[in-house]
Steps between C-alpha positions, in 0.01 A plus 500: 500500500654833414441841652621665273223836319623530160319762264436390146853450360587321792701833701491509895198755548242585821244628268402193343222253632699206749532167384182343581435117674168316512428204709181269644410215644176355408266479841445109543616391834763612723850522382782282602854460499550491082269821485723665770842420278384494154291805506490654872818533601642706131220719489565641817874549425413645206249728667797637709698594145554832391361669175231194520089536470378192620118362445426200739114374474314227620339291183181448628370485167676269406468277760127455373631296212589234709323549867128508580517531861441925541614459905826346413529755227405815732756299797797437227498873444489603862857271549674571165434862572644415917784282351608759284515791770632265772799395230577912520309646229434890575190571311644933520735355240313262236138522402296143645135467379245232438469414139164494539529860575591651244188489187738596227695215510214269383348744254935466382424175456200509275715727286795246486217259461425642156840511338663143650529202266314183616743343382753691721227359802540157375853482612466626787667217767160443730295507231712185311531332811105508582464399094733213569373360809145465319635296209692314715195431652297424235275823525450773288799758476301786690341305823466730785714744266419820625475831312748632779688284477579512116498901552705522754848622311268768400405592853875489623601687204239757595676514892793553362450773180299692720756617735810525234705221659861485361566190727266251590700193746382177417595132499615326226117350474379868451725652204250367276212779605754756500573430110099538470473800645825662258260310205226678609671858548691454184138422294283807684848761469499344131135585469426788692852712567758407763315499826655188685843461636614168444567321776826227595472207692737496830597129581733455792710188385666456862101425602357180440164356538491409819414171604201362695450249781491213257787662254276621191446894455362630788141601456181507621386253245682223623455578877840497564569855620626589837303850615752760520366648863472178630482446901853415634408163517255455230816611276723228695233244429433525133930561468521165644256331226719632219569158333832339491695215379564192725882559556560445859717741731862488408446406148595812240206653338401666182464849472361499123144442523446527911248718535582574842823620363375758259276679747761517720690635239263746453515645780860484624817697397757356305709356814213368664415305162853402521480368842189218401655394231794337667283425761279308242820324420599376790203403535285707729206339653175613315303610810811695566483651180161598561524668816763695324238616242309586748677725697633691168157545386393605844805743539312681176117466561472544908562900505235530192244247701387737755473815254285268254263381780460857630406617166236168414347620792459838435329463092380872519792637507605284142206602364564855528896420393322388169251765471756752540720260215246498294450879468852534419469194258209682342665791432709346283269239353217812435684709270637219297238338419377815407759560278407092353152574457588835274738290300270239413193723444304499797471824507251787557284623232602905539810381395363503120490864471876534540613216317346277215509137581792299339355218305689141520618580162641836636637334810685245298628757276629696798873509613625225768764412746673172438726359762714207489792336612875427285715236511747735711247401793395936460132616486424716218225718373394669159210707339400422224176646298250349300695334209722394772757754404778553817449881598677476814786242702570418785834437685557137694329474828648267756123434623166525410382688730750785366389481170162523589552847710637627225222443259259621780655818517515556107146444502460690816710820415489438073827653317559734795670167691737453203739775577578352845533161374736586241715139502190245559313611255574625162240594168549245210730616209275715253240568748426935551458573842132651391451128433611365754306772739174389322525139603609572852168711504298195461550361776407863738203438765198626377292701747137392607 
């Protein structure tokens, strides 16, 4: 994660907008340990970075894809919300809200809805897997197939294009929906004028899935989690049903696939990693290696237990957190989609006396941004007008998210922007600057 504000060709600069981060976790059930270091743990360290905007929201939306239970939906948001400010997030720094909050996001998604590809949907991982389970099982492809569930990369696309992430932290599971969501930006910017940033995917190798009690993934689906606020000895308990091989004490032991190993390593520096694995080969006894577990994972969780059980049992006061998050969510959210609905058409009917209405024959005549990537790994953009003619080029961008400023403020400030960004941007050979100002005009708001 960098802190680093860059302005549009990529120059140190406090004027620009920070660097912005978007995270959730969907409201199903109460987290536990693999929440806490896959997703948790970062995004408050990267809360605490400078010259970063972060966006942390509960998915309650989405969690009515998959859950039907509305208490354990309404309690799963009450403890991801605790978790989260018990773990050290200072909601004075980041904006946290309730998806559910926020109406723009699924009017977003109805506009996403209308320019994704099915056929984009059909790839989509959790929509193959359901597919495959039913003709494994003799049924028809679509059995208890959801709409919701075969929209969904439309939904998290809408989360994320809202807000203007640059960085979204997934798992290597995820990646997939952030491509969508660049698909999706790329088609509507395509369509309509740049109005999306596109957004990265953050992985952190050095984090793996973390196992569960019985070795796979952990998860909620297979029942094999162990609650991350846990009482003391719950958490000793359910440490001690982790499942093992049958090596007895004294005999060496394998750290490659022990999933008591890896959470341990999870949670434990370098020298304490160290330490267990020449322990597991000389053959430490497994109930010894538990306890050990134990008392690392305790060493982390115990000072955040008593904060977290305060704040489940005071839910008024995280409601009003997310009421307050949600106004400052919505003040971003409001004017954008604004801004969308303009671009697309929605638009008031006063509007007609100042302008005439651009047919799709006009619109596709009109000039357009097109951004792509080089074989030097550098992110470039041109302008090009109707006959596809190159009126204006840009420099190599070391990100997207560069690139994309830079177009925004051409649109933004027209050929008044191109004396200041003499060096990223430069007018095609043979293209008059009159031309050149005439295209950049296109693209001007137009008042309603």
């Amino acid at each position: 994660m960098t802190n680093r504000q860059t302005d549009a060709g990529g120059r140190s600069s406090p004027n620009t907008s920070p660097l912005r981060f978007l995270t959730g976790i969907t409201t199903t059930g109460a987290p536990h340990l693999g929440n806490f270091v896959g997703s948790i743990r970062p995004s408050v360290a990267a809360s605490q970075l400078a010259g970063v905007q972060g966006f942390y929201f509960l998915a309650d939306y989405d969690a009515l894809i998959k859950c039907d239970e509305p208490a354990r939906i309404q309690r799963s948001t009450l403890e991801i919300a605790a978790s989260w400010l018990a773990a050290g997030l200072e909601p004075d720094r980041v904006t946290v809200y309730r998806q559910s909050d926020i109406p723009e996001i699924p009017e977003l998604t109805w506009l996403l809805t209308c320019i994704a590809g099915k056929g984009l949907l059909n790839r989509a991982h959790a929509y193959k897997a359901a597919v495959d389970k039913n003709l494994a099982a003799g049924n028809d492809p679509d059995v208890d197939v959801s709409a919701g569930l075969f929209m969904y990369p439309v939904l998290m696309a809408a989360d994320i294009l809202m807000f203007k992430a640059h960085q979204v932290p997934v798992g290597r599971d995820q990646i997939q929906h952030i491509e969508m969501a660049r698909d999706m930006a790329q088609r509507f910017n395509h369509l309509y004028g740049e109005h999306f940033v596109l957004p990265e995917a953050v992985t952190e190798e050095s984090v793996a899935l973390l196992p569960g009690l019985d070795g796979r993934k952990m998860s909620k689906s297979y029942d094999n989690t162990i609650a991350l606020f846990a009482p003391r000895e719950q958490l000793r308990k359910l440490i001690a049903g982790i499942v093992t091989d049958s090596r007895a004490p004294g005999e060496a032991k394998e750290v490659e696939g022990s999933a008591l190993f890896q959470i341990y390593q999870a949670f434990a520096s370098a020298p304490e990693t160290a330490a267990l694995r020449q322990a597991y080969a000389d053959g430490i006894a497994w109930s010894d290696a538990k306890q050990l577990l134990f008392e690392r994972i305790e060493r982390d969780v115990a000072p955040m237990r008593e904060r977290y059980h305060a704040l489940i049992n005071d839910p008024a006061s995280i409601e009003a957190l997310l009421q307050a998050g949600a106004e400052k969510a919505r003040a971003v959210a409001t004017p954008f989609l604004r801004e969308l609905r303009q671009a697309v058409g929605l638009r008031n009917l006063d509007s007609l006396s100042a302008a005439a209405p651009k047919s799709k024959a006009a619109r596709t005549a009109a000039p357009a941004f097109k951004q792509y990537r080089e074989k030097d790994g550098k992110f470039y953009f041109k302008l090009v007008d109707a006959n596809a003619r190159v009126l204006l080029q840009s420099q190599g961008f070391e990100s997207p998210r560069e690139a994309a400023l830079t177009i925004a403020r051409l649109q933004k400030e027209g050929s008044t922007a191109l004396a200041t960004l003499r060096g990223e941007v430069a007018a095609a050979n043979g293209i008059a600057a009159g031309e050149l100002d005439a295209a950049l005009q296109f693209f001007a708001p137009v008042a309603i």
